[in-house]
C-alpha positions as CSV (number, residue, x, y, z in Angstrom):
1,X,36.7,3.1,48.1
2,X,35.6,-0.3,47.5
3,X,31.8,0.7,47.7
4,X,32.5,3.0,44.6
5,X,34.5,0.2,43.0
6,X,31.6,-1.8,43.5
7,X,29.1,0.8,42.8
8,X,30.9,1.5,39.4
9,X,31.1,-2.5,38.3
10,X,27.1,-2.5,39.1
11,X,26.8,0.7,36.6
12,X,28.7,-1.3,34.1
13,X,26.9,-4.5,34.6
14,X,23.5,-2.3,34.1
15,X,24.6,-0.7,31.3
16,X,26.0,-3.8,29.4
17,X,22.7,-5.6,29.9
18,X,20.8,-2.8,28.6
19,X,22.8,-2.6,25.2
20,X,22.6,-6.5,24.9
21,X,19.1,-6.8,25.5
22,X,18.2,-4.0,22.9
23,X,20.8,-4.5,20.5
24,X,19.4,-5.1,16.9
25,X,19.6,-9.1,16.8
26,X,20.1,-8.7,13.1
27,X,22.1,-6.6,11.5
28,X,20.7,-5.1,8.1
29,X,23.6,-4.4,6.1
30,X,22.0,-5.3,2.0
31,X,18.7,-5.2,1.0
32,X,16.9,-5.8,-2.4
33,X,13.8,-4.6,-4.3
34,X,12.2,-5.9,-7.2
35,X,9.5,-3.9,-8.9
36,X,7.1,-5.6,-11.5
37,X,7.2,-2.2,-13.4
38,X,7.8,1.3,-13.5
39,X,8.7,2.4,-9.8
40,X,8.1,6.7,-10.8
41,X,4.7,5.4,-11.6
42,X,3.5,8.3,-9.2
43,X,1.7,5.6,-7.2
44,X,2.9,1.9,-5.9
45,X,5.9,1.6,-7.3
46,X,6.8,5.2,-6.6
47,X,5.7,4.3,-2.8
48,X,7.7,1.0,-2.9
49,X,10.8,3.1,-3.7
50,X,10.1,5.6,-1.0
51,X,9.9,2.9,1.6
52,X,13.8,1.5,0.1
53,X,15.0,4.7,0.8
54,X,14.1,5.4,4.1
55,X,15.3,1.8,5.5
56,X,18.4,2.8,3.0
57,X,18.6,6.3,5.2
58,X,17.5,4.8,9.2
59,X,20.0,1.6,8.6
60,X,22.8,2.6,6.2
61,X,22.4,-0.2,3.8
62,X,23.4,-1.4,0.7
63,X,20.5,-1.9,-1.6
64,X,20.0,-3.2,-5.0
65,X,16.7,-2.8,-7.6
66,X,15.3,-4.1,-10.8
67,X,12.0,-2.8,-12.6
68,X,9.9,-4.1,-15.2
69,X,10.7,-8.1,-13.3
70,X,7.1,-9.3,-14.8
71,X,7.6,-12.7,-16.0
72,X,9.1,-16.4,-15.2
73,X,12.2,-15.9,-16.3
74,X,12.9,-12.8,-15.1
75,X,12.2,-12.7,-11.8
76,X,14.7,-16.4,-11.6
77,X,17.5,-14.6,-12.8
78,X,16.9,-11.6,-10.8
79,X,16.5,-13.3,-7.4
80,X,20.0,-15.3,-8.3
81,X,21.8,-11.8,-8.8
82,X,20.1,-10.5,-4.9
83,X,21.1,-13.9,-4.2
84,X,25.4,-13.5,-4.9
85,X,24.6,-9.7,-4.0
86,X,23.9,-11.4,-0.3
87,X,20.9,-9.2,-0.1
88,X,19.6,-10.5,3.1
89,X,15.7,-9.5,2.8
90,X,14.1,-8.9,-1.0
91,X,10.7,-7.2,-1.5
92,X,8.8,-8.1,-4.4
93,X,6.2,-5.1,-5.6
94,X,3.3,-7.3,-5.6
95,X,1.0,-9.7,-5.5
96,X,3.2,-11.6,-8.7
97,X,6.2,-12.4,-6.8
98,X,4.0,-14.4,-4.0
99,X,4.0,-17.8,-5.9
100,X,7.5,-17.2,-7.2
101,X,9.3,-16.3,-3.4
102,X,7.4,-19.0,-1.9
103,X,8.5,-22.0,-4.6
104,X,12.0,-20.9,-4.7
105,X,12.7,-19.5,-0.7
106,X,13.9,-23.4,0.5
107,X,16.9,-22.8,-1.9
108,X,17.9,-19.2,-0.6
109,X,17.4,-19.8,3.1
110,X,19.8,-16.7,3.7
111,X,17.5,-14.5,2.2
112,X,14.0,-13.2,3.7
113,X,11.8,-12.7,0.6
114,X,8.6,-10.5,2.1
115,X,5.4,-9.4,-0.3
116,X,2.6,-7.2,-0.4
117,X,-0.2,-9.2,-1.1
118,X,-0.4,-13.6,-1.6
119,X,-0.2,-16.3,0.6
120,X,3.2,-17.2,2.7
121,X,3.9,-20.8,2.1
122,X,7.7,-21.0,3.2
123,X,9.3,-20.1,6.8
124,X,11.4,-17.4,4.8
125,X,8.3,-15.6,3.2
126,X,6.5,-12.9,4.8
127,X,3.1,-11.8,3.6
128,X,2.1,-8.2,4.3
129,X,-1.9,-7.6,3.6
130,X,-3.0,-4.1,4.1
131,X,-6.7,-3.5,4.4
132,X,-7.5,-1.4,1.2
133,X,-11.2,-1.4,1.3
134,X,-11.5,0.4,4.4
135,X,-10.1,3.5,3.5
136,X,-11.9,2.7,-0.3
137,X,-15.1,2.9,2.2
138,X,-14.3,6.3,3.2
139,X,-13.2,8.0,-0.3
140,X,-16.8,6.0,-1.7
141,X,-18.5,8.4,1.4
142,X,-16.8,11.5,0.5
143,X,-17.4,10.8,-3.5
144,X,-21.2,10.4,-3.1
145,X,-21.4,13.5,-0.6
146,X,-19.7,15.3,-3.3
147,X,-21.6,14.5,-6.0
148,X,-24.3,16.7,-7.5
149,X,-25.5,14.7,-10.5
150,X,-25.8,11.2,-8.2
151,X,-23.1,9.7,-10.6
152,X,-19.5,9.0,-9.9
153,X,-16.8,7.3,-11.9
154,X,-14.4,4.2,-10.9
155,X,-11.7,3.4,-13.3
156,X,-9.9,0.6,-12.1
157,X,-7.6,-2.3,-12.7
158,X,-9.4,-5.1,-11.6
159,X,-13.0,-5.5,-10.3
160,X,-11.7,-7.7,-7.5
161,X,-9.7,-4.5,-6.3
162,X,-10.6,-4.4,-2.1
163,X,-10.5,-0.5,-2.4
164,X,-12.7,-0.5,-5.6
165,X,-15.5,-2.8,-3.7
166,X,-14.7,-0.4,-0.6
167,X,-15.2,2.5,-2.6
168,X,-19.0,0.8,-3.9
169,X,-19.9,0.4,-0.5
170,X,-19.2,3.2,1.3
171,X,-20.5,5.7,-2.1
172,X,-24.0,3.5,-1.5
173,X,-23.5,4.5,2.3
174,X,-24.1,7.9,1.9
175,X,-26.1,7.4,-1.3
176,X,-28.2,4.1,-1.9
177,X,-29.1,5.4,-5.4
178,X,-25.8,6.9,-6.1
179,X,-24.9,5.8,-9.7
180,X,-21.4,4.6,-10.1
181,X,-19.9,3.9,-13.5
182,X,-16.9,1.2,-13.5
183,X,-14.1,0.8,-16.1
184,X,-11.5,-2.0,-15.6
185,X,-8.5,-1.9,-17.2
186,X,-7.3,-5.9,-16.7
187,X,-3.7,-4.2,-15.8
188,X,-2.2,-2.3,-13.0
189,X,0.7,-1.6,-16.1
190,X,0.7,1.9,-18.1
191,X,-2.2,2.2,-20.5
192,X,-3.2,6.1,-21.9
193,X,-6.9,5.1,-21.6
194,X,-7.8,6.7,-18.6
195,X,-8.2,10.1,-19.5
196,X,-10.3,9.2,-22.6
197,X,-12.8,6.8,-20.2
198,X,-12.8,9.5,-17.5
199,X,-13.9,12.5,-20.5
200,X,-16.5,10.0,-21.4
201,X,-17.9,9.3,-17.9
202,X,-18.3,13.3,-17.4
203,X,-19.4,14.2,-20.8
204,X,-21.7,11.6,-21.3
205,X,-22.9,9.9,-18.1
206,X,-23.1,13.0,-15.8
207,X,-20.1,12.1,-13.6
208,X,-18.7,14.9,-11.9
209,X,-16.4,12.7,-9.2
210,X,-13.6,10.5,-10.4
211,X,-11.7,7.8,-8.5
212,X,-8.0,6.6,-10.9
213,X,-7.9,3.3,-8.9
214,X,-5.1,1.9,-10.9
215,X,-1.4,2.7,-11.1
216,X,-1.2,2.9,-14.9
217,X,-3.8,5.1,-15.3
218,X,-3.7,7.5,-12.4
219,X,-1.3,9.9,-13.3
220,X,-2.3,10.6,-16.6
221,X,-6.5,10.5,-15.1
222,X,-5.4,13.3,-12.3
223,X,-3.7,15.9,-14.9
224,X,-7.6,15.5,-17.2
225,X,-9.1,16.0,-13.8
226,X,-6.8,19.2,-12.1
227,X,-7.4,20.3,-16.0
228,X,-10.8,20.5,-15.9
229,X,-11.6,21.0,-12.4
230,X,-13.4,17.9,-12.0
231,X,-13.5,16.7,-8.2
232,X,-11.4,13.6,-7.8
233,X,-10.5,11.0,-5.0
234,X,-7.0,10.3,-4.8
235,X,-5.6,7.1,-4.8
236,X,-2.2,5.7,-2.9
237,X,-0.3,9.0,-2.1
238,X,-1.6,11.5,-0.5
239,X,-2.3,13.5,-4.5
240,X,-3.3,17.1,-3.3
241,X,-0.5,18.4,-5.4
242,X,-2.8,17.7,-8.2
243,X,-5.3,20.9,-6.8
244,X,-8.5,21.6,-4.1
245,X,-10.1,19.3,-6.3
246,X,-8.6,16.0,-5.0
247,X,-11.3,15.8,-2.3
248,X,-9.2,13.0,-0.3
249,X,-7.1,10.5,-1.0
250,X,-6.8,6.7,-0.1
251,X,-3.8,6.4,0.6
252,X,-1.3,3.6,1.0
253,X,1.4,3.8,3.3
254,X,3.7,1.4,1.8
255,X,6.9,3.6,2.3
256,X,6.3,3.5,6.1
257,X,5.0,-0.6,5.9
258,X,8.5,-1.1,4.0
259,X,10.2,0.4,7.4
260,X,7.9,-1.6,9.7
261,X,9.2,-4.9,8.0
262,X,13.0,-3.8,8.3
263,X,12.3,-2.9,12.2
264,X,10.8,-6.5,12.3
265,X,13.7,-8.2,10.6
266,X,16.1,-6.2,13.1
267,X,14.3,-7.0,16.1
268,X,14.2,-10.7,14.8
269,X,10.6,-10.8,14.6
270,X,10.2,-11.1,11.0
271,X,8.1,-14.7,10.2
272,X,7.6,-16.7,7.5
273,X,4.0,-15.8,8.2
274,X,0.8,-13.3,7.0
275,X,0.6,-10.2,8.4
276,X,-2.4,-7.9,8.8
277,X,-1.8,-4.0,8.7
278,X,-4.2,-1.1,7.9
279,X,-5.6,2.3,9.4
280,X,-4.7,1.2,13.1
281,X,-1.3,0.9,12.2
282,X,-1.5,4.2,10.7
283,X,0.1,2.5,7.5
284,X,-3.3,3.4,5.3
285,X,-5.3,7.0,5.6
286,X,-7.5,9.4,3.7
287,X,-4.7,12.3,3.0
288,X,-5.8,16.0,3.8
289,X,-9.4,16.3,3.0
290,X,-10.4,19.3,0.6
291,X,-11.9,22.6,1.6
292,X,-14.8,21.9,-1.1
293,X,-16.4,19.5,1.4
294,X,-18.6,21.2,4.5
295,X,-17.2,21.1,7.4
296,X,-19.8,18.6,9.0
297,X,-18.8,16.0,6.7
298,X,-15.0,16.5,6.9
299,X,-15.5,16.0,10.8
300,X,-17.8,13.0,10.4
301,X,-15.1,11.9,7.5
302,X,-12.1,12.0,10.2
303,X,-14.1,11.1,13.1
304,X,-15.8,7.9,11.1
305,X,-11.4,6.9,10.4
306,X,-11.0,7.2,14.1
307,X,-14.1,5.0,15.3
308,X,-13.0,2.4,12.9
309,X,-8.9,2.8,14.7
310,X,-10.6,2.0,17.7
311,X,-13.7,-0.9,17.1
312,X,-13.0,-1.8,13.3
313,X,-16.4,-0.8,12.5
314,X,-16.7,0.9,9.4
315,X,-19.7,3.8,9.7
316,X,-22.3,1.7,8.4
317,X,-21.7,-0.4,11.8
318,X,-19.9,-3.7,9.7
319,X,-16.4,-4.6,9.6
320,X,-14.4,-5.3,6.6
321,X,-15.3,-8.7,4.7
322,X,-12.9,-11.2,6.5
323,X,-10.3,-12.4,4.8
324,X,-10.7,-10.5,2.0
325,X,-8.3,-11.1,-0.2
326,X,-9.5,-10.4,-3.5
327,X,-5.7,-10.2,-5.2
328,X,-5.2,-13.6,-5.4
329,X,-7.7,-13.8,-8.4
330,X,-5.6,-11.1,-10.0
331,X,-3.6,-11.0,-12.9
332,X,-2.8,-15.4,-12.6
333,X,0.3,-16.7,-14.4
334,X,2.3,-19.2,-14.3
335,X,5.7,-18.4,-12.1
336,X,8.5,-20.8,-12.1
């Protein structure tokens, strides 16, 4: 009898220890989002607001968001409210809320402010990079192999863009005398001109690839192209809804990065630090690739993504520029 007494405590002992050492050290009960525009922009925000709802549905949270938080004022006011809302970790959707988090994190130490893109500056600010010009690389290789004419068109936000400079590199890959015709925007924000810059890249310069590389412009860019049937590289979500002729897409798996940080901050692993994530992670890919390619490329298209998991060697042999972090020259203003 006193051998199962004792055999009994030993089970309990064992079974206590286990649920202490992998209990969540923090509990995630409020969380906060605050989007610099649109979040049904069909691309980041949309993504961003994916990613709130799944931590909202794997921790049974209380959550709270603002949209169109694009200026000084704003985004003070809108970090008090998170702030008596005792939202204990607050994304900002983008590069614009790094300055901002880091200047005013000292006077909300119970918050964790984390952003995609910047520098982290504070002990309560985590930076999250993720390494969009490798899989620009790849959509640059399929765009050039796709291309009859030898011209291609890039409509982007910024010419510092890593995916844009990926997509240059890896089009000249397959293609050094590929011609690619750029359009920048100066805006990741709405603007209508993308389908009137992409009808003039096909009618007039012989494009007959497009990549949308901005948020403002893609939606809009994708219907011309599924209208016209012009072969297109999708950019952030996986975008074969819009048709066969998306021939891949770069995406950007911010929904499942958003998860990753709330399994950090659980876990009490979430720094006031940078942190490096990308195709290894399996939080960036290249989406279902089309049917219109050959099926030699689309094998050395998926087995070019899986050299690079394993040696982070792009196919031309080089790894991404180090350090690249072209958003800090982006869209400067002055925050707080």
């Amino acid at each position: 009898m006193k051998r199962i007494i004792l055999f009994l405590t030993l089970i309990i002992i064992l079974i206590g220890s286990i649920f202490y050492l992998y209990r969540p050290k923090h509990e995630l009960t409020t969380i906060g989002f605050l989007f610099p525009d649109s979040m049904y922009d069909q691309t980041w925000g949309t993504e961003g607001y994916k990613g709130m709802l799944n931590i909202v549905q794997a921790y049974d949270t209380a959550f709270f968001y603002e949209q169109n938080i694009n200026n000084d004022d704003k985004i003070r006011t809108a970090v008090k409210r998170m702030a008596d809302r005792n939202v204990q970790v607050l994304f900002g959707q983008g590069k614009e809320f790094s300055d901002a988090f880091n200047r005013i994190a000292s006077q909300y130490p119970h918050i964790h402010f984390v952003v995609f893109n910047g520098e982290s500056k504070a002990d309560n600010v985590t930076i999250v990079k993720i390494d969009a010009y490798s899989v620009g690389f790849f959509g640059g290789m399929t765009a050039a192999h796709a291309s009859k004419t030898h011209h291609i068109g890039l409509i982007g936000a910024f010419d510092t863009q890593p995916e844009t400079n990926g997509f240059k590199d890896g089009a000249r890959f397959i293609d050094p005398d590929i011609h690619i015709h750029e359009s920048y925007l100066n805006t990741f924000g709405y603007d209508s001109r993308g389908p009137d810059i992409a009808e003039n890249f096909v009618q007039q310069e012989k494009v007959d690839v497009l990549f949308p590389a901005a948020d403002g412009i893609n939606a809009d860019t994708m219907s011309y192209a599924r209208d016209n049937n012009i072969n297109v590289i999708g950019y952030i979500s996986d975008q074969r809804n819009y048709g066969p002729q998306v021939l891949m897409s770069t995406e950007i798996k911010i929904a499942d990065a958003y998860l990753k940080v709330a399994d950090l901050y659980t876990e009490g692993q979430l720094k006031g630090k940078t942190i490096r994530w990308g195709i290894k992670e399996d939080l960036l890919g290249i989406g279902k690739v089309s049917q219109r390619l050959d099926e030699d490329f689309r094998q050395r298209l998926n087995q070019g993504v899986e050299h690079y998991k394993e040696t982070n060697r792009l196919p031309n042999g080089k790894q991404p520029p180090a350090k690249y972090d072209p958003y800090t020259k982006i869209e400067k203003k002055s925050i707080l």
